[in-house]
C-alpha positions in Angstrom: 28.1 1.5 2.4 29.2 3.4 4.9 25.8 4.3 6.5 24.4 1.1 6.3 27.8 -0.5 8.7 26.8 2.8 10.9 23.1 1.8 11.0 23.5 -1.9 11.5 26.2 -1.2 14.5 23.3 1.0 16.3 20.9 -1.4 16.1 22.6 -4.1 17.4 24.0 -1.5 20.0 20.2 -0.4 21.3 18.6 -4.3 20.5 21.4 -6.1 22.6 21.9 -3.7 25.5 18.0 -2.7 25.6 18.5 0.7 26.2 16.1 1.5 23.8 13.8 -1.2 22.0 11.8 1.5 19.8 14.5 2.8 18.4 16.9 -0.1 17.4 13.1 -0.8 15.2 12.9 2.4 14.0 17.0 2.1 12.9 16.1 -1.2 11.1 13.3 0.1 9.3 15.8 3.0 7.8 18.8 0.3 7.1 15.7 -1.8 5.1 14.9 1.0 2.8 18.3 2.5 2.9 19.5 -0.7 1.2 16.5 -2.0 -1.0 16.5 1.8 -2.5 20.5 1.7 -2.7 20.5 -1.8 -4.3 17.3 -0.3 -6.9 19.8 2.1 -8.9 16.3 3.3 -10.1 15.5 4.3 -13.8 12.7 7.5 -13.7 11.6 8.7 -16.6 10.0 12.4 -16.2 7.4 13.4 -19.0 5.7 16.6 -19.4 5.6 19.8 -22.1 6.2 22.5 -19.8 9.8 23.0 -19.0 9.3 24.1 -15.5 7.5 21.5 -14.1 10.0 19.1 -15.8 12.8 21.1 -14.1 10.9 21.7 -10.9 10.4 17.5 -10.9 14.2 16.4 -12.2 15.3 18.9 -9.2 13.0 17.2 -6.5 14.0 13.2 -7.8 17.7 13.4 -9.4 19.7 12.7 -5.8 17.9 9.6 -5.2 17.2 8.4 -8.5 18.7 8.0 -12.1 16.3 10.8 -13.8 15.7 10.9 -18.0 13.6 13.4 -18.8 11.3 14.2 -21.8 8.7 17.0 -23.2 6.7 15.3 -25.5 4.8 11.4 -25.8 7.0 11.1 -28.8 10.1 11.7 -27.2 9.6 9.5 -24.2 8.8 6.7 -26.1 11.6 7.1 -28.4 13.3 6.8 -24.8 11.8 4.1 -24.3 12.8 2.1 -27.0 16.4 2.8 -26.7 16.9 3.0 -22.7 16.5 -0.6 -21.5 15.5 -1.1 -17.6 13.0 2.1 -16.9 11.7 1.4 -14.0 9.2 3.6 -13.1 7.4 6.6 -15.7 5.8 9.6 -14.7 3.8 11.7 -17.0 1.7 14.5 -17.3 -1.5 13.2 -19.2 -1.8 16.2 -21.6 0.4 17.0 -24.0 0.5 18.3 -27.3 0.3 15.8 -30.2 -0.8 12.4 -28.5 -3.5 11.8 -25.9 -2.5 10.6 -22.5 -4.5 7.3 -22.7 -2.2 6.8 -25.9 0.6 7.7 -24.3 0.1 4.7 -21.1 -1.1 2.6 -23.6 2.0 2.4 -26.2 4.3 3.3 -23.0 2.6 -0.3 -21.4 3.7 -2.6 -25.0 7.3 -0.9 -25.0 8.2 -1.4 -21.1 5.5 -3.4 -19.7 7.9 -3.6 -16.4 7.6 0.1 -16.0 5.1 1.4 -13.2 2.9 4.0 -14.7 2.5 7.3 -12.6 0.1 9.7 -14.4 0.1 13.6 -13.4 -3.7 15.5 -14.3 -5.1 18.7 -13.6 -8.0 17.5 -16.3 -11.5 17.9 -14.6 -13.0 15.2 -17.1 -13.2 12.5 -15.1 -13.9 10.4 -17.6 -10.8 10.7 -19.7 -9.2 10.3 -16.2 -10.8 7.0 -16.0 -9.7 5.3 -18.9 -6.2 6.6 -19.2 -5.8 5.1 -15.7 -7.9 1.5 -17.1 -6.3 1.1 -20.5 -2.7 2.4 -19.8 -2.5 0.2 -16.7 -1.7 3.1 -14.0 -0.7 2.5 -10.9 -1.6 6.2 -9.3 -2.3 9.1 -10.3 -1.8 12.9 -8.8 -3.6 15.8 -9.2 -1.7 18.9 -10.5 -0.2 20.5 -8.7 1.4 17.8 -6.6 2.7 17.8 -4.1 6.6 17.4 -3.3 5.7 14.9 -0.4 3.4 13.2 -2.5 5.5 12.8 -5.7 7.7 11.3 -3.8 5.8 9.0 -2.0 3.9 7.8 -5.5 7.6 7.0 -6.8 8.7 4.9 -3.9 6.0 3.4 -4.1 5.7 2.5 -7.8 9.0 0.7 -6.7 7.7 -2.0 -5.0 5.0 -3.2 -7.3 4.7 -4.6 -10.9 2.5 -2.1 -13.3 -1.5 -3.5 -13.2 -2.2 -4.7 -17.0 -2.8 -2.2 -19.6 -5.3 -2.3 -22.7 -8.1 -1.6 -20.9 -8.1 -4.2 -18.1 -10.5 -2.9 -15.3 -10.0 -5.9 -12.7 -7.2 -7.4 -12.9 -4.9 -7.7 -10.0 -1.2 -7.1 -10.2 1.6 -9.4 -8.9 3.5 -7.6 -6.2 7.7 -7.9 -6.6 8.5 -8.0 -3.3 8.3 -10.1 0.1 5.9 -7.5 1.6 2.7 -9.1 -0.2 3.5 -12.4 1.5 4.2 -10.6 4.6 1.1 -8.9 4.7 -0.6 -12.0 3.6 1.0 -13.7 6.6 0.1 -10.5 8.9 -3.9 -11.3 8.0 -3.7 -14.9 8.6 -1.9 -14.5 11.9 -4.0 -11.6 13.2 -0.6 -9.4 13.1 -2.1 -6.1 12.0 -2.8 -3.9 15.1 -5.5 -1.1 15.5 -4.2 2.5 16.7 -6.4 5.3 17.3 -6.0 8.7 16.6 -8.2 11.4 18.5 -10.9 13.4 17.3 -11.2 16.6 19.2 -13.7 19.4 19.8 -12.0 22.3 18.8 -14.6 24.7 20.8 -14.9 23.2 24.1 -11.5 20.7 24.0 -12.9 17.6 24.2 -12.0 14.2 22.8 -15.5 13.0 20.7 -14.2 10.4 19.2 -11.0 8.5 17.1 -9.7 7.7 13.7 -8.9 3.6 13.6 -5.4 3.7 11.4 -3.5 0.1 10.6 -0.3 -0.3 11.8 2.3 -2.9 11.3 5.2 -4.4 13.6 6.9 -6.9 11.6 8.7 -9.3 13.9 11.6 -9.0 11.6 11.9 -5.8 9.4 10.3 -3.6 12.1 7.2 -0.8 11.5 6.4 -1.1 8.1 4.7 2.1 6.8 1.3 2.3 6.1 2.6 4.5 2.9 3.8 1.5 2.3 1.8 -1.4 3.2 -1.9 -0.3 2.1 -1.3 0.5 -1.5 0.2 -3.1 -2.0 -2.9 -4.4 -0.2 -5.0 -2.4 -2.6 -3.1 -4.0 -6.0 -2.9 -7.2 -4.1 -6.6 -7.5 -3.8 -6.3 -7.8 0.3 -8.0 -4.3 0.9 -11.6 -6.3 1.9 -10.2 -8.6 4.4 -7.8 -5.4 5.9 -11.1 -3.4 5.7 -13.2 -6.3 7.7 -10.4 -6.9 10.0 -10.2 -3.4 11.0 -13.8 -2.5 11.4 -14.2 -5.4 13.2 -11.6 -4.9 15.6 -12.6 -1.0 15.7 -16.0 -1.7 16.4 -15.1 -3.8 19.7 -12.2 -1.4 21.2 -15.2 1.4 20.8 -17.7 -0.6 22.7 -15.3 -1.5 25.8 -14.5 2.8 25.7 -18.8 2.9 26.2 -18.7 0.2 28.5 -16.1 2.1 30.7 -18.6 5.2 30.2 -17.1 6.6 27.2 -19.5 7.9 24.6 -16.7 8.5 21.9 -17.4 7.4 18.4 -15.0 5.6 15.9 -14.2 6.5 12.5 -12.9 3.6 9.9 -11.2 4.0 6.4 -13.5 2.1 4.1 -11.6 1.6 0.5 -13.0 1.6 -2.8 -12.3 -2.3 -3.3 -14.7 -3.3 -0.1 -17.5 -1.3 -2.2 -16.7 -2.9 -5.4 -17.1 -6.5 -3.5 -20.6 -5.9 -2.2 -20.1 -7.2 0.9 -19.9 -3.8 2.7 -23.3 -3.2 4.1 -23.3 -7.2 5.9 -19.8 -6.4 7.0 -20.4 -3.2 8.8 -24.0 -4.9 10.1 -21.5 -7.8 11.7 -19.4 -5.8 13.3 -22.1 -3.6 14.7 -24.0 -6.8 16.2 -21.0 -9.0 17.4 -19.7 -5.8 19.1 -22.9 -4.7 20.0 -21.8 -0.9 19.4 -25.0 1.6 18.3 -24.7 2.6 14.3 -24.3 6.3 15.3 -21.1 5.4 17.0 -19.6 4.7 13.9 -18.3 6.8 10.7 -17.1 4.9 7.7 -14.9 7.2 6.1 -14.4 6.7 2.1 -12.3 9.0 -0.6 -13.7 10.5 -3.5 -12.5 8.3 -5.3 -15.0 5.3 -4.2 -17.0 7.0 -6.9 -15.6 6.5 -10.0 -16.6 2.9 -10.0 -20.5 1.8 -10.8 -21.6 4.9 -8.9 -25.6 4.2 -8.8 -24.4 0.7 -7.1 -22.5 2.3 -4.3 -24.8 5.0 -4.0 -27.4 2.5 -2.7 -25.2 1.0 -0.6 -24.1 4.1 1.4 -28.1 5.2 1.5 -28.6 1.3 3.3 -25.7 2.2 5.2 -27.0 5.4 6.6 -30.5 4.2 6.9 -29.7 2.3 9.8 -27.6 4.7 11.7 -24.4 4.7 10.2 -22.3 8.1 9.8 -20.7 8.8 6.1 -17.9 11.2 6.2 -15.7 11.8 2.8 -12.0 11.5 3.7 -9.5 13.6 2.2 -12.1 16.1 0.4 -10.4 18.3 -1.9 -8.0 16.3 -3.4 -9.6 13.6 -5.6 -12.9 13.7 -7.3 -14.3 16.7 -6.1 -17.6 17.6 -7.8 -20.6 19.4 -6.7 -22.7 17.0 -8.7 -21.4 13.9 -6.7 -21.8 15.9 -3.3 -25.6 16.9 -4.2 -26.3 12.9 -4.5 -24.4 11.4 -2.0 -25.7 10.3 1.3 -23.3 11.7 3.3 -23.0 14.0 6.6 -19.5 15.1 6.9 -16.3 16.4 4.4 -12.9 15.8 6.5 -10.6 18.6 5.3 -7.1 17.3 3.8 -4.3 18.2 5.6 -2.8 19.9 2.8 -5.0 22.5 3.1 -4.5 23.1 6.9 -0.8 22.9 7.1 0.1 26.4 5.4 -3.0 27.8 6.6 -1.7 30.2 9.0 0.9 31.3 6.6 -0.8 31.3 3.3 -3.6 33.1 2.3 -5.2 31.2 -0.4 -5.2 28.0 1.8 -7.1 30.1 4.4 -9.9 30.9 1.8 -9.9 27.4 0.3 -10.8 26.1 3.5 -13.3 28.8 4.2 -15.2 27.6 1.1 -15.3 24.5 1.7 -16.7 25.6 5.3 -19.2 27.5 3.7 -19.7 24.3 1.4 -20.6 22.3 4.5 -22.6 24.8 6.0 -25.0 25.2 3.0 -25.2 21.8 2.9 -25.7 21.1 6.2 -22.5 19.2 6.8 -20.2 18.8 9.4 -16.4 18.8 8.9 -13.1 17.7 10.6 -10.1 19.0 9.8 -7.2 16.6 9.4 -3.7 17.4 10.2 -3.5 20.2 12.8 -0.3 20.1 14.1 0.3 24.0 15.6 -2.0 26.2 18.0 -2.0 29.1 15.6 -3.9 26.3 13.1 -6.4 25.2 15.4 -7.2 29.0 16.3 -7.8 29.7 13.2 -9.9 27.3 12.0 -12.0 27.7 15.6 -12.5 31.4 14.1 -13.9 30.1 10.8 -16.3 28.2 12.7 -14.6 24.3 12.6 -16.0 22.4 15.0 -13.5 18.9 15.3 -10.2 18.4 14.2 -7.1 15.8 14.3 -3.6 15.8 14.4 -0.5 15.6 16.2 -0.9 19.2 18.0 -3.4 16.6 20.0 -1.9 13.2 19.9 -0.7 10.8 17.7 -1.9 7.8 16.8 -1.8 5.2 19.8 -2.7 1.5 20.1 -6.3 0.7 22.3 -5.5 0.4 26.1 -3.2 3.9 25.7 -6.5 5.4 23.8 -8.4 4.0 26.8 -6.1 5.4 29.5 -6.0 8.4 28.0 -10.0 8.5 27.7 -9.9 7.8 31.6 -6.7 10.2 32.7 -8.6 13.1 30.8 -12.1 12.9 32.3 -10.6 12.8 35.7 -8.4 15.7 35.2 -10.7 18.2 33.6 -10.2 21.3 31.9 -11.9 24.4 31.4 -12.1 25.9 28.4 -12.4 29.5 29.4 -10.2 29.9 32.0 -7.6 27.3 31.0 -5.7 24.2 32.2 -6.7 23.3 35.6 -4.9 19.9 35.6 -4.4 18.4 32.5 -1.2 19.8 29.5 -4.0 20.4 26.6 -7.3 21.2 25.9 -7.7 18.6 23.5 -7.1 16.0 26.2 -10.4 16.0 27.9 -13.4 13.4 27.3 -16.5 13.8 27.8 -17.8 10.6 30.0 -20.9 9.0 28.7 -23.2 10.3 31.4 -22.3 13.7 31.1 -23.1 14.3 27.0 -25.9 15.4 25.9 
């Protein structure tokens, strides 16, 4: 109580005096979750056979949530059936005595309110698959997760009703919250902005191209994270129209940066459900046309996960894709459905590295050798990479050692909306900067462009 009268006083202190517009939004944003968390009392309930990871889990959850806890798929449903009101369920999918697909299944029938959360380290994808089909789960995380990322899967199982169990594979979940009709709203009214994000050279320091990320202002609750925002959109079934929206727009801010002289490229986030609706490949041909931006300008990045669903379909579609100039890059490699099989038939041409691979990788020795393998990975396959992330010098020096040509992250600059990412592409190639000899005008290496007529 007392820190929501404390927020609400600052926000009305920085809205109404305008000594600082930002962060009275930022403030709301905190009092919004502060009290829709507050007002949850949530019900988690932590499965999984090894004691540890049960501990190691109870420890991360139990201050912001009411945690029950249970080491068997018996157990937990005997929970179940006498603990009314669980509101969300995380498991581990293997476990001795009953299957995880049984598990979601009977754990859908008994508290079909429940979001489903499954926890794998299982490499058969297939089992993967239909626990996550016929138990109705709403995400799952590879093992080990995480602490970031447990979280995150939690709050957001919060917001959402469970997708149907027993073996529904299309059906779209109702949301329980005012956010799906605010982001409904948001599409209508063209409320969704565009920021871009910098893709840097790590050799020579200069800016080649950007990321497009969504990002949304609500007029009344503030920045609404995209943590939060774009899995709703996912289980809403709003992901194609986001995805066409944002390409589109993406495609346009890229051809006014050529049109100033800019030859930096865009990358855009292309999600599983834009494949699964067919209309990719006319969709990106739009964009390219209307904008009239050059195919090798742009990157559609997808995750590994885009191939779990009718992969000889979407296959062909990223081979028509890259036929006519396109660049295929697979976002977030490493943490989804890695396989060597799926790499040796894609048509792709670059692997951005996950950033939770580059953030201990000055201080931990095994993420420095993952990320040399999957360097050598690329190599072999004659792929290049960007690593996501970077947000020290000591990071970007090392991976410039193992031979990592582009990278992105906040060590460079965050993401910012179009006419700052234009300004920026302008105030850079005037100031110049030399990579050998150092700064001659401009704070950081990463802030120098290339203009169009001087790339090669």
């Amino acid at each position: 109580m007392i820190l929501t009268v404390v927020l609400s006083a600052m926000i009305d202190y920085f809205a109404k005096k305008q000594k600082n517009l930002t962060m009275a939004i930022r403030l709301k944003e905190q009092l919004r979750r502060c009290r829709y968390f507050r007002s949850m009392a949530a019900k988690i309930l932590l499965v999984d056979d090894v004691p540890e990871q049960l501990m190691a889990y109870r420890r991360l959850l139990h201050r912001r949530f009411q945690i029950l806890t249970a080491d068997s798929g018996d157990r937990a449903l005997a929970i179940l059936q006498r603990e009314p009101g669980i509101d969300v369920i995380v498991s581990d999918m293997s476990m001795p005595g009953m299957s995880g697909t049984d598990f979601f299944v009977r754990a859908a029938e008994m508290a079909p309110t429940a979001t489903r959360i499954m926890l794998t380290g299982n490499t058969d994808m297939n089992a993967t698959i239909d626990a996550i089909n016929r138990g109705g789960v709403f995400r799952y995380l590879q093992k080990p997760c995480a602490r970031d990322d447990l979280i995150e899967a939690v709050e957001e199982g919060l917001l959402i009703r469970p997708a149907p169990a027993t073996g529904s594979t299309g059906e779209e979940c109702s949301l329980e919250t005012p956010v799906v009709s605010w982001l409904q709203d948001a599409l209508h009214d063209c409320l969704l902005n565009t920021f871009f994000q910098p893709i840097v050279d790590l050799q020579t320091g200069a800016i080649v191209g950007a990321e497009a990320l969504a990002r949304w202002l609500h007029p009344a609750d503030g920045w609404i994270p995209p943590s939060v925002f774009i899995p709703i959109a996912e289980q809403a079934g709003l992901m194609p129209e986001l995805g066409r929206r944002m390409l589109t727009q993406a495609c346009s801010d890229a051809a006014k940066w050529r049109s100033k002289g800019f030859d930096a490229s865009i990358s855009v986030n292309a999600s599983v459900k834009q494949f699964l609706e067919g209309q990719i490949v006319d969709d990106v041909q739009r964009a390219l046309t209307e904008s009239d931006l050059p195919p090798r300008q742009l990157t559609l990045e997808l995750t590994e996960s885009v191939l779990i669903h009718d992969p000889e379909t979407i296959i062909r579609m990223l081979e028509e894709l890259r036929s006519f100039g396109v660049t295929l890059a697979i976002d977030d490699f490493g943490t989804g459905y890695s396989s060597l099989a799926y790499l040796k038939h894609l048509p792709i041409d670059r692997l951005k590295i996950d950033r939770c691979f580059i953030q201990d990788i000055d201080r931990d020795e095994r993420d420095l050798k993952f990320v040399r393998t999957i360097l050598d990975l690329a190599r072999h396959l004659e792929l290049s990479v960007v690593a996501e992330g970077i947000e020290r010098p000591e990071q970007q020096h090392l991976l410039r050692e193992l031979g990592c040509r582009l990278g992105q992250g906040f060590l460079f600059a965050k993401a910012i909306e179009p006419n700052a990412f234009l300004n920026l592409l302008a105030q850079r190639s005037r100031s110049g900067y030399d990579p050998m000899g150092g700064d001659m005008a401009s704070p950081s290496p990463a802030d120098i462009v290339m203009p169009l007529a001087t790339r090669r």
